[in-house]
N, C-alpha and C positions, 0 to 999 in steps of 0.2 A: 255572581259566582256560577259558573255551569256548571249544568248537570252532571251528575255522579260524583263531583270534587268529596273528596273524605278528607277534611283539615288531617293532618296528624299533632298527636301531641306535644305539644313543648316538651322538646329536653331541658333538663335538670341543669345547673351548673356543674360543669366540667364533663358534659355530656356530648359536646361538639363531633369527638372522635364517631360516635352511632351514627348522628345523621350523615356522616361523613362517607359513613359505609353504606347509607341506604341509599347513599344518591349514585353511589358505584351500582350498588346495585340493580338498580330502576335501570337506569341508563343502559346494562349491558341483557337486563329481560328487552328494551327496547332495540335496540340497534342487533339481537340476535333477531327478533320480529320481522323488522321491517329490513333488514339484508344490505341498510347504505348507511354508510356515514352520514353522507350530508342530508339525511332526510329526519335524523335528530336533532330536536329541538329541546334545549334547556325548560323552554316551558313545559314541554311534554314530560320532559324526568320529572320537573317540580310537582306538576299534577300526579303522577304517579307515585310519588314519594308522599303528595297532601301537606306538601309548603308551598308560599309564594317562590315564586321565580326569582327576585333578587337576592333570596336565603344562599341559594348555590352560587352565590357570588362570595359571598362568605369560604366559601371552601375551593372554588376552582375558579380562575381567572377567564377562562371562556369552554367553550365549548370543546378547542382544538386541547386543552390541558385536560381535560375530563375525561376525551375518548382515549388520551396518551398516556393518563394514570392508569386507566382501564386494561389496555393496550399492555402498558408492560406487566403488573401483576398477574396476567395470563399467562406472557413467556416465562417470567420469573418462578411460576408456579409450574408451568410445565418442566422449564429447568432444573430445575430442583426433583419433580418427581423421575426425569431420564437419570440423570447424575445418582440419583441413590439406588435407582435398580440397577444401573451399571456399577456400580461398587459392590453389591451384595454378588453379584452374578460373576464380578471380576475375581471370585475366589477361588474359582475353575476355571480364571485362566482371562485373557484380556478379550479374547474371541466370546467365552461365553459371556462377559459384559457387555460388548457391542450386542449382544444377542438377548439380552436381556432388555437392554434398551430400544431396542424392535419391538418387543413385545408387548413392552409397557408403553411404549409408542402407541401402539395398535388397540390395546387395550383400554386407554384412558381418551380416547377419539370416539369408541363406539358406548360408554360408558357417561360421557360429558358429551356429548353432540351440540350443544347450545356453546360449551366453553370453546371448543374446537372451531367452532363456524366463528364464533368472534373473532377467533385469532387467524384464520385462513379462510372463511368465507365470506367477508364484510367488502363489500366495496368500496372502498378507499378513497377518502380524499388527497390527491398527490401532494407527496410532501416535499419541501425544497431540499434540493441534492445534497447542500450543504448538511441538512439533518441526518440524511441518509447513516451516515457512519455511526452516530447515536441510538438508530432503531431495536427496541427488543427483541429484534428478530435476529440478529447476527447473535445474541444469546446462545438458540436455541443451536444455530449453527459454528458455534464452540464446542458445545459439548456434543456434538457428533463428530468434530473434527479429534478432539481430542480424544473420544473411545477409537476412533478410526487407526489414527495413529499409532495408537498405544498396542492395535491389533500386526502394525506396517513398519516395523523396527527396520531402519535405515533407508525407508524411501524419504522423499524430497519429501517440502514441509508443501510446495503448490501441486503435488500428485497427491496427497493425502487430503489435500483440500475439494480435487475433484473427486476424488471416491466418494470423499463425507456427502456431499450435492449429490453425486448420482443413488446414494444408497437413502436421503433423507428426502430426495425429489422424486424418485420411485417409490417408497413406502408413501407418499402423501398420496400418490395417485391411486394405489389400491385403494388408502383406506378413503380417502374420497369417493370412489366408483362403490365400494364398501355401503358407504351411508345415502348415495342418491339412488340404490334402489329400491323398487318399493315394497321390498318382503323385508324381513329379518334377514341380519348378514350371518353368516355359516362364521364364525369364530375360528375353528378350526381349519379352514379352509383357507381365513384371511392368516393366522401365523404360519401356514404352511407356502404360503406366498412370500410373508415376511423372509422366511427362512433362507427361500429361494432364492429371494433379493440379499440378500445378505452373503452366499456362495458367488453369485455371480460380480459383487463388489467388488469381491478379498480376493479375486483371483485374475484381479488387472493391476 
């Protein structure tokens, strides 16, 4: 057994669902850590969880299904929180829902930085094109598309598609430049950018 190993304890019958979640969890302290996919190792979640390594076989089929469960409960979770600030926001109007969701954008990136860098700053093991269409990632690019739209009444559904990109591939880069410097990020500063971005969107 190597050093530092802390067995964990046996779950209880009908307990599978826990370890289930700790091995998501291990996995995503690790791979926020070390910044690569491929440099995660099942054995490394297992030690960090303090099970053998063929336990998480029990739960995820290899490695590629583990980071892909990870993977999407991160957009699914970001989804979900854009999608209800733009509803609460959408009651002054569908503009201030897109505008809502900027903010909440900006705010749950500087707030979660380990969650955020999972989802857009992991290095990626390339995936076959064929999967492509399936990625949680066109999630997140739904529901920009559809605050966009609902802001763009009787433009094209492929102009509305480029706004959605240029308004959710410009807020990534703030808030990115946002989080790689080395002070605290000015909050106010960064939604006032948001804002920015969001004017110069809605007026192409």
């Amino acid at each position: 057994m190597t050093d530092g190993f802390k067995r964990r304890t046996p779950s209880r019958w009908g307990e599978g669902g826990a370890l289930r979640e700790e091995i998501l969890a291990a996995a995503a302290r690790l791979l926020a850590e070390s910044g690569r996919e491929g440099d995660l190792s099942l054995r490394a979640v297992a030690r960090e969880v303090g099970i053998s390594a063929p336990s998480i076989y029990l739960h995820f089929e290899d490695r590629a299904e583990l980071v892909s469960t990870l993977t999407r409960r991160a957009y699914e979770r970001l989804v979900a929180d854009l999608r209800a600030a733009g509803e609460r926001g959408a009651v002054d109007g569908p503009r201030a829902g897109l505008r809502a969701m900027t903010l909440r954008y900006c705010r749950l990136a500087l707030d979660n930085p380990r969650l955020y860098r999972l989802m857009f700053g992991i290095e990626r093991i390339e995936v076959p094109r064929e999967e492509l269409a399936s990625h949680p990632l066109w999630l997140v690019a739904e529901a920009w598309h559809d605050a966009v739209a609902a802001c763009r009444r009787g433009a094209s559904e492929s102009d509305d598609r480029r706004v959605a990109r240029l308004l959710w591939f410009s807020l990534h880069g703030v808030v990115a430049m946002a989080m790689s410097t080395p002070f605290q990020a000015d909050r106010q500063a960064l939604e006032e950018m948001a804002d920015d971005l969001l004017d110069l969107a809605l007026t192409r």
